[in-house]
N, C-alpha and C positions, 0 to 999 in steps of 0.2 A: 504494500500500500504506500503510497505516495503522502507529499505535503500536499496538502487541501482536501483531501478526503472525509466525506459528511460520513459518519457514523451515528446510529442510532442504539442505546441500549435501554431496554427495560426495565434494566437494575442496574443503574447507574451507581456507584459508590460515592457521594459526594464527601465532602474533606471533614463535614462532622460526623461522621458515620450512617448517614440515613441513605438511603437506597429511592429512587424511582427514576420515569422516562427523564431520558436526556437523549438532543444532541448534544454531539462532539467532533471536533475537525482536528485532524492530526497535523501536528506543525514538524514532523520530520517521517525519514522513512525507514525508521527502525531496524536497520542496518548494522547500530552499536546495541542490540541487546535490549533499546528500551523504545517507547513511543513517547512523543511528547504530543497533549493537547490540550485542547481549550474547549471546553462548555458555552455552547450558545442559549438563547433567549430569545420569546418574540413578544415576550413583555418589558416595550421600551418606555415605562413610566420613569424609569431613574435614567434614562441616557436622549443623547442629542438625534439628529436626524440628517445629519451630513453625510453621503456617502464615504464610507471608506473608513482612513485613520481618524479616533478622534481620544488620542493616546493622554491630552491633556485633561480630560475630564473626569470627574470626581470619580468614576468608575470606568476605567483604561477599558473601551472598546474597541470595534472596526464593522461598521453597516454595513449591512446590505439590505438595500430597499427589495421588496417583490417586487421579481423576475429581472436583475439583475445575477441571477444565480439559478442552480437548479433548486433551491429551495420556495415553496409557498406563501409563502409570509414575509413579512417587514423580520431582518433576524439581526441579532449584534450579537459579535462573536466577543468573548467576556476574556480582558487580558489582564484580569487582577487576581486570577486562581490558575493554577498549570498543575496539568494530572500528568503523572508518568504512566506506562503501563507496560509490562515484559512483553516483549515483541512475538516471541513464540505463542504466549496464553493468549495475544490479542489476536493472532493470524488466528489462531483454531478456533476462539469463540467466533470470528466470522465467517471461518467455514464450517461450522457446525450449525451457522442459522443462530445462535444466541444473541450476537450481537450481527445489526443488517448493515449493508454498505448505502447509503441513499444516494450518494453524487460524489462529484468531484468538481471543483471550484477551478476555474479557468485559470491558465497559468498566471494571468495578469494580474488577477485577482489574489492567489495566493501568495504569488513576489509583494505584494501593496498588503497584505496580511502579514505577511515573515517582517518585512521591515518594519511594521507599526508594534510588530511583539518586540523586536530587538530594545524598542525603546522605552519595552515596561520594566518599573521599578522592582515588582514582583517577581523576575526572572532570575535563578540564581544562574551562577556562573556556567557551574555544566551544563543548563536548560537553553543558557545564551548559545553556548558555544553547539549545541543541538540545531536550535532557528538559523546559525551562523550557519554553517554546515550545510542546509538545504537549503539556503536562500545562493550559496555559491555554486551547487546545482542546477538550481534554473537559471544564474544568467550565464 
């Protein structure tokens, strides 16, 4: 799986322990052992309506208006929390149907995602150096 890849799981693991649906978009392509991404939303009552980066605001996003993407809905992709996930257990759950692959975000779209994550405060160093990694890929 590549960077920009929509992911959907059921049982999503969020960072306080609670479980239900989420998207998720992979920001690298798990090549070192691990997955990096980010949890979207298409409840934008806390965020702005700019397409794209909008890395300065109270909660580090990046928009996408409906049908700018293959997704349905108005969505912001959330750059103030980063999931890892082992790259093996993540390929199998989406070949096993547990977790579903929805889309894949255009390449322009994910170069303009990668560089708006590079410049969250949230990112640790090995996370950076993960978005670093795939953004030197696509260009």
């Amino acid at each position: 799986m590549t960077p920009g890849t929509i992911l959907f799981d059921n049982q999503f693991r969020f960072k306080d322990g609670k479980t239900g649906e989420k998207l998720f978009v992979l920001l690298c392509n798990g090549s070192n052992g691990n997955y990096l991404s980010v949890k979207t939303t298409s409840n934008g009552a806390r965020f702005g309506i700019v397409m794209g980066c909008q890395i300065l605001d109270r909660f580090p996003n990046f928009y996408l208006p409906v049908h700018s993407s293959c997704l349905s809905k108005d969505t912001w992709i959330q750059l103030e929390e980063f999931y890892e996930f082992d790259s093996e257990k993540l390929l199998q759950a989406v070949l096993s149907g547990t977790i579903n692959r929805i889309g894949l975000l255009e390449d322009k779209l994910t170069k303009d995602l990668l560089v708006c994550a590079t410049h969250s405060d949230d990112l640790t160093e090995y996370q950076l150096e993960l978005v670093q990694e795939s953004l030197a890929a696509l260009s």
